[in-house]
Structures are given as structure tokens and as C-alpha cells.
LOLONU-641711 format. One record per residue (C-alpha): x, y, z; residue in three letters; residue number from 1. Coordinates in nm, 4 decimals, always signed. Example, Ala and Ser with C-alpha at 12.3 -4.5 7.8 and 13.67 -1.06 7.14 Angstrom:
<recs>
REC          x          y          z   res     n
REC    +1.2300    -0.4500    +0.7800   ALA     1
REC    +1.3670    -0.1060    +0.7140   SER     2
</recs>
This chain:
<recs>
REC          x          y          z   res     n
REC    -0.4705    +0.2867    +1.4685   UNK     1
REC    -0.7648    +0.1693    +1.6782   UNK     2
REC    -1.0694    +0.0764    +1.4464   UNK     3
REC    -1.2689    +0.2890    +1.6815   UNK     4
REC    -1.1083    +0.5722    +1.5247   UNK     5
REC    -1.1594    +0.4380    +1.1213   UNK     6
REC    -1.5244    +0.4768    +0.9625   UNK     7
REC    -1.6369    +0.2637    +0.6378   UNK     8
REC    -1.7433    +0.4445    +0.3047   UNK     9
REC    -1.9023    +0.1832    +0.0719   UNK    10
REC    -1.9277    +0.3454    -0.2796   UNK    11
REC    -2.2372    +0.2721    -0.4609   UNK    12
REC    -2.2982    +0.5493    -0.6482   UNK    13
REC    -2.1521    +0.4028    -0.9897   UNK    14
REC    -2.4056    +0.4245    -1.3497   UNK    15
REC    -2.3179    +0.0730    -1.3958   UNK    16
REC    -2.3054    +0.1187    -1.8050   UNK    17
REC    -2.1164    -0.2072    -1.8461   UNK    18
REC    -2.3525    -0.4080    -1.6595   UNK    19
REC    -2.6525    -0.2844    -1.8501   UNK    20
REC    -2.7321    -0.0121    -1.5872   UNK    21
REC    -2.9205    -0.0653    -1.2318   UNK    22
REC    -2.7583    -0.1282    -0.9240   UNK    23
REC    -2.4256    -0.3262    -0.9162   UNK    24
REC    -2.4230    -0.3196    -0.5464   UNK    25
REC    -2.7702    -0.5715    -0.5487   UNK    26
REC    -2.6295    -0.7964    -0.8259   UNK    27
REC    -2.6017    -1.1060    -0.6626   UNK    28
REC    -2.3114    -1.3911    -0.6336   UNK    29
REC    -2.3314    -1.6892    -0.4357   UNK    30
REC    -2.6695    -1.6123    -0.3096   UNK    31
REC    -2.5907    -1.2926    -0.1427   UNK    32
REC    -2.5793    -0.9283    -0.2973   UNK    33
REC    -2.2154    -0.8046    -0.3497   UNK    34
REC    -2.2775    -0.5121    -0.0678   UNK    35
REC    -2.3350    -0.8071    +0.1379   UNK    36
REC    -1.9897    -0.9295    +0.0929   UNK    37
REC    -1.8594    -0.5591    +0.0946   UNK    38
REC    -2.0417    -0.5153    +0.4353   UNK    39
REC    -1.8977    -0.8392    +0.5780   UNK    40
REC    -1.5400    -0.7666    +0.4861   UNK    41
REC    -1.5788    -0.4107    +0.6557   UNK    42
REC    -1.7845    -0.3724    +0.9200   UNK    43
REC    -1.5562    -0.5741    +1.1777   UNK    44
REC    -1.2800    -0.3498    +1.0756   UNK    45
REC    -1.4198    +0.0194    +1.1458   UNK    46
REC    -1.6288    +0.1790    +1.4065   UNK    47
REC    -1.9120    +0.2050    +1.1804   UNK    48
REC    -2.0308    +0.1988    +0.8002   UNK    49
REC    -2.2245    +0.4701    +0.5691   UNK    50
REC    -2.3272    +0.3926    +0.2466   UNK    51
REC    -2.3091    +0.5923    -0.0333   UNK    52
REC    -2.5967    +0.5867    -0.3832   UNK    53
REC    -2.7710    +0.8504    -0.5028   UNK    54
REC    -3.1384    +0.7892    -0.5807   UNK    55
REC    -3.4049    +0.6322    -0.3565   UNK    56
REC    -3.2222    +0.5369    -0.0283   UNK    57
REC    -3.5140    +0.2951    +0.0147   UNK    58
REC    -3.3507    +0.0128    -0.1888   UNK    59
REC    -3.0570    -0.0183    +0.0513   UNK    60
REC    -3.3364    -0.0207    +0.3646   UNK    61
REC    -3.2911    -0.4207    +0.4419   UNK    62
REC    -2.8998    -0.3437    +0.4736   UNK    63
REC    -2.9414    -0.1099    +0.7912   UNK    64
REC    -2.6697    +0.1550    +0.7036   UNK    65
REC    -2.7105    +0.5289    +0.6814   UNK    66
REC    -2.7470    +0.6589    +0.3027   UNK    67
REC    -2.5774    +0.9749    +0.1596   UNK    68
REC    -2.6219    +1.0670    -0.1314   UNK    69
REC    -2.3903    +1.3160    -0.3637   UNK    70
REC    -2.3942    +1.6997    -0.3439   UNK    71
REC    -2.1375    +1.7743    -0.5827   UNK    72
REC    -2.4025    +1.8287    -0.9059   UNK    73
REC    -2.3800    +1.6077    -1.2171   UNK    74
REC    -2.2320    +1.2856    -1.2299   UNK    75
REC    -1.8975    +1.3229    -1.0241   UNK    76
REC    -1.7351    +0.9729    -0.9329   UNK    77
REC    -1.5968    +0.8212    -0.6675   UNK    78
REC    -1.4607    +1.1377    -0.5078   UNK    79
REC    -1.7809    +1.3030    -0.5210   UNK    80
REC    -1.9125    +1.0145    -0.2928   UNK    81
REC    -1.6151    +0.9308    -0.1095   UNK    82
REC    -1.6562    +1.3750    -0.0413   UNK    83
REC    -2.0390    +1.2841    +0.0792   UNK    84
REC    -1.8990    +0.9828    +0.3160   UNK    85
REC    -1.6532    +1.2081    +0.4712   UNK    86
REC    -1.8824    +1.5525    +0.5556   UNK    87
REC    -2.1579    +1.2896    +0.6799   UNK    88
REC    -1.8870    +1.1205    +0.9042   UNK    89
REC    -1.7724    +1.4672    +1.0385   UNK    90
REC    -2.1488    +1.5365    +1.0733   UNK    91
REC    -2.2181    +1.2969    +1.2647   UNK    92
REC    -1.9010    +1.1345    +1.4505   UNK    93
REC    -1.7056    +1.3752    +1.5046   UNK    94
REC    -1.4372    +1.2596    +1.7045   UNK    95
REC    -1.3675    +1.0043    +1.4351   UNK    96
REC    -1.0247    +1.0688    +1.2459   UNK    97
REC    -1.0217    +0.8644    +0.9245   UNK    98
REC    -1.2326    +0.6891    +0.6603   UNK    99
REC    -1.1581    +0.4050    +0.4618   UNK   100
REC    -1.3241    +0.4116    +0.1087   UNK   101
REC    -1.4505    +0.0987    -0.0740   UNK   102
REC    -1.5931    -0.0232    -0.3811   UNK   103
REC    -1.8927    -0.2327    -0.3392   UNK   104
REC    -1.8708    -0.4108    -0.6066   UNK   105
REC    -1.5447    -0.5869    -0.4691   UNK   106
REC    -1.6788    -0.8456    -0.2809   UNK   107
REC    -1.3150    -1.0113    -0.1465   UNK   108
REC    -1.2048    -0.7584    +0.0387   UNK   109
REC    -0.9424    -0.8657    +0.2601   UNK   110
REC    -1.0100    -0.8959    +0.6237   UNK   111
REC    -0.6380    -0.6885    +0.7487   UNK   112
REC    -0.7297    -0.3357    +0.5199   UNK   113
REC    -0.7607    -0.1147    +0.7339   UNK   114
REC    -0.4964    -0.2401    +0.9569   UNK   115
REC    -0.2568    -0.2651    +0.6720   UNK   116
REC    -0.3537    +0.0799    +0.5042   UNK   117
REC    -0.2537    +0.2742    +0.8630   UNK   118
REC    +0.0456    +0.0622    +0.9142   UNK   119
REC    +0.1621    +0.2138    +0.5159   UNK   120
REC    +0.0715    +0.5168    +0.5738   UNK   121
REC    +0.2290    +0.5856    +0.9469   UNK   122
REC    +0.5395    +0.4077    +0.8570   UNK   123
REC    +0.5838    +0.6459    +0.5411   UNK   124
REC    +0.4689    +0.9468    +0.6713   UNK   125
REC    +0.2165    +0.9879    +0.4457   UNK   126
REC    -0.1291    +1.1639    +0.4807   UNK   127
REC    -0.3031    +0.9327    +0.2977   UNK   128
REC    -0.2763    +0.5789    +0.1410   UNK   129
REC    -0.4195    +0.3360    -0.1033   UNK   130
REC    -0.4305    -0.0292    -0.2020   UNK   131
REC    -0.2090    -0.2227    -0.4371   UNK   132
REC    -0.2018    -0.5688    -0.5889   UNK   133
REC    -0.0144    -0.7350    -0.8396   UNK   134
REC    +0.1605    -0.4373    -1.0756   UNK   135
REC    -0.2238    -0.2878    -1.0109   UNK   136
REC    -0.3157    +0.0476    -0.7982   UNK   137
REC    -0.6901    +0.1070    -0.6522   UNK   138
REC    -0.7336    +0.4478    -0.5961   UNK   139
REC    -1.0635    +0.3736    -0.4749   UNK   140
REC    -0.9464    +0.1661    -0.1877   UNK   141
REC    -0.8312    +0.4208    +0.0109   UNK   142
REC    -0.7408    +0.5645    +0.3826   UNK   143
REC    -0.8342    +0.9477    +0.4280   UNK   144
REC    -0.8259    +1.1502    +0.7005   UNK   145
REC    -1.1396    +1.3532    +0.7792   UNK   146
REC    -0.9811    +1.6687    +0.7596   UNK   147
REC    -0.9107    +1.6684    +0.3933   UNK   148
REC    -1.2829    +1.6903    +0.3114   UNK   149
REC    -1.2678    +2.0885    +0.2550   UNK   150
REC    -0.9841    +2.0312    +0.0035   UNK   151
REC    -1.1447    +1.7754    -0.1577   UNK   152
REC    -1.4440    +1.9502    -0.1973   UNK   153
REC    -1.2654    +2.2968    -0.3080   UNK   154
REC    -1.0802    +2.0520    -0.5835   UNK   155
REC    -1.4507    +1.9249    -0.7222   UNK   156
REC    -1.6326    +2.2049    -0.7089   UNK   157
REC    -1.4028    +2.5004    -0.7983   UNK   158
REC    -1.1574    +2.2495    -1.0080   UNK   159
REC    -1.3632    +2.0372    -1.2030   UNK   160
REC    -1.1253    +1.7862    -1.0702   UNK   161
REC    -1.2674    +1.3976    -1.0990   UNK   162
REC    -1.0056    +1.1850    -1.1072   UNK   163
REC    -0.8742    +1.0151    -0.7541   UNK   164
REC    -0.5088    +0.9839    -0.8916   UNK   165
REC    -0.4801    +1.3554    -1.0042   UNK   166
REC    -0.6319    +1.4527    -0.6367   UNK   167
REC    -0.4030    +1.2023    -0.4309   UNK   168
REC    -0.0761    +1.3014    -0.6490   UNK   169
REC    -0.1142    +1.6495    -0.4483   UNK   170
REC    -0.0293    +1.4621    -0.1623   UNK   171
REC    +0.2114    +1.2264    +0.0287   UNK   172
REC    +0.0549    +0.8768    -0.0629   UNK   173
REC    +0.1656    +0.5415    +0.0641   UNK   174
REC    +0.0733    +0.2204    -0.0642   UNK   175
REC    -0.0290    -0.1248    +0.0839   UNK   176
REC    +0.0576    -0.3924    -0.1591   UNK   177
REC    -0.1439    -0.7533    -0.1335   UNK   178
REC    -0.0156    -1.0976    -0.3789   UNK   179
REC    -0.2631    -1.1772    -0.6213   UNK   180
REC    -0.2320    -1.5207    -0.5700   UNK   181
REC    -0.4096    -1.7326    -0.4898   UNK   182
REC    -0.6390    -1.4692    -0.5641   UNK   183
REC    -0.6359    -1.1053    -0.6242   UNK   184
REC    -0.8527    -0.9583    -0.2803   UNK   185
REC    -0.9433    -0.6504    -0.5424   UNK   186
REC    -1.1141    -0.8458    -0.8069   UNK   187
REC    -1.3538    -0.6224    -0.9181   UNK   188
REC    -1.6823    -0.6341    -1.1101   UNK   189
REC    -1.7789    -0.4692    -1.4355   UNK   190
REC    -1.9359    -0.6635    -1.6580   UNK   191
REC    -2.1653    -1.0351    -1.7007   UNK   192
REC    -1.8855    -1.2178    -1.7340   UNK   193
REC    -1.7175    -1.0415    -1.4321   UNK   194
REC    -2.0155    -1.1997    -1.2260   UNK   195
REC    -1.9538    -1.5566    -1.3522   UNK   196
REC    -1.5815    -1.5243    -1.2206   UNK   197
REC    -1.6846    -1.4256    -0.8821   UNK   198
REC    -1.9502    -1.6630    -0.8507   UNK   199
REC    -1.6871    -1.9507    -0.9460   UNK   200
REC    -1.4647    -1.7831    -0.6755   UNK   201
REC    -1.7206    -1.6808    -0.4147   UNK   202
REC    -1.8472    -2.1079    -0.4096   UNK   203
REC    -1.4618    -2.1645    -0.3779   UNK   204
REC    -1.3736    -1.9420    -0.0571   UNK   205
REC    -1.7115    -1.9759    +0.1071   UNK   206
REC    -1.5827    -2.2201    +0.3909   UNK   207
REC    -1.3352    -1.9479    +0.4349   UNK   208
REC    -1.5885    -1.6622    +0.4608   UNK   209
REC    -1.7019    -1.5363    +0.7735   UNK   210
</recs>
């Protein structure tokens, strides 16, 4: 699948609670804010990148993406934002096919994802996929095809529905499994001691970055 044909949602929209609240996204590692390293990873793979935090869009200015916020009401989750990525991507590129969803606040994001997330999904059959690692799945890091956006939305609104598992088990899901050695690319960050790790990690790679 050409990359003109994939769009980036970066999920920002998370409360944090683990990390004392603010905005994960800006915490920094290495020097640089972990949407930094989420942009890097991403933005060579797709045709183009929207951001998605609720709150004052302002904050994000100095990264240059387009902002969407949630329009599901209350405090929805991932699908509610990855739901806002995909009606502002059929808003406004319409001829664009699929979104990739991402948490920002995994800053190793391996550089073949989208590649290797089409490659599961076509050679399954499936009509959508997701990323594995290790005996660990991440919903979150996921392919989706535009179209599903009005059953998505019918399954948050009407269904109370929040969880990405109990939405993707309706479908045919494939998986893209990475090793974990010699480290996992879906390291993710929840707490203080999460941001040590990755700092340790981040000063390791960073000849490899770019």
C-alpha cells in the first residue's frame, strides 16, 4: 500500500493520571518532547499527520500539525480520538483510504509500521490490523480503513462502547508481530520511572535515530 494512501493519527488526548496529570505528549526525553519522537517515526511513513488533544490546540502550535479535538462527550479514550482522526481525514483528504493510529507517548516507533501493518492485514484478509510484540497486543497501534468511521462512531455513541479490543473483535483483525529484543519498539510511557527508562534508551539509540 502506497504511503500516499495511509494518514497518521497521533493520540494525545490521554488524562495522564499516572504521570501526575498535564500533557504526556510534551514530557521530554533526551532533549526532545516524546511527540517529537512520535512525529519522527511517522511522518516519513504516511501522506500526512493530524494530531489529536482536546483542550487548547495552542500548546501543540510549534509542532505544525492540524489539531482535532474529541466530539464524542465525556472522557471517551482512544477510540473517541482515533473516531476524531478519521472524520477529520475524510474531511479533509478524501481520497485517502486508511489511517494508522499511534500513541504519542511511544517514542520508538519502528520505522517499517505502516508497511508491515498492510502487508498483515492484505495477506490475511483482514479489514483491519494491529501491532504485536513479545506475548503483548497494542490495540492502539492500529491500521483502519476510513470507511469504518460511521461504525465506530454508531458503537460510541449509541453503545457506550470504549474499549478498542471489544470494537476490533467485531471484525477480521490481523496482527503484525515485532521481537522485543534488543528492545521492545512499543515501550510505552506511564509513569516517572517510565521516563527514566526511555531516557536511558533514547541516549542509547540516538546515533541510530533519524
Amino acid at each position: 500500500m502506497s504511503r500516499t494512501e495511509t494518514f497518521g493519527i497521533l493520540l494525545a488526548g490521554g488524562l495522564a493520571t499516572r504521570m501526575g496529570g498535564g500533557d504526556k505528549a510534551l514530557k521530554e526525553i533526551a532533549g526532545a518532547p516524546l511527540l517529537g519522537f512520535a512525529i519522527e517515526a511517522l511522518k516519513p511513513q504516511c501522506a500526512g499527520l493530524v494530531l489529536n488533544a482536546n483542550g487548547d490546540a495552542d500548546r501543540f502550535a510549534a509542532f505544525g500539525l492540524p489539531v482535532v479535538c474529541d466530539d464524542v462527550p465525556g472522557f471517551a479514550g482512544p477510540l473517541a480520538g482515533i473516531l476524531a482522526g478519521l472524520d477529520w481525514i475524510a474531511t479533509h483528504h478524501p481520497a485517502i483510504t486508511d489511517a494508522v493510529s499511534i500513541a504519542t507517548d511511544t517514542p520508538f516507533l519502528p520505522r517499517d509500521l505502516v508497511a508491515r501493518l498492510h502487508t498483515a492485514r492484505d495477506a490475511s484478509g483482514a479489514q483491519l490490523a494491529c501491532a504485536t510484540s513479545g506475548d503483548a497486543t497494542h490495540p492502539v497501534i492500529g491500521l483502519w480503513p476510513i470507511a469504518v468511521r460511521a461504525e465506530l462512531r454508531h458503537a460510541l455513541v449509541d453503545e457506550d462502547l470504549r474499549k478498542i479490543d471489544r470494537f476490533t473483535a467485531r471484525y477480521k483483525l490481523a496482527y503484525a508481530d515485532w521481537p522485543v529484543a534488543p528492545h521492545d519498539p512499543f515501550f510505552n510511557i506511564n509513569t516517572p520511572a517510565d521516563i527514566e527508562a526511555a531516557e536511558a534508551l533514547a541516549l542509547q539509540l540516538s546515533p541510530r535515530r533519524g
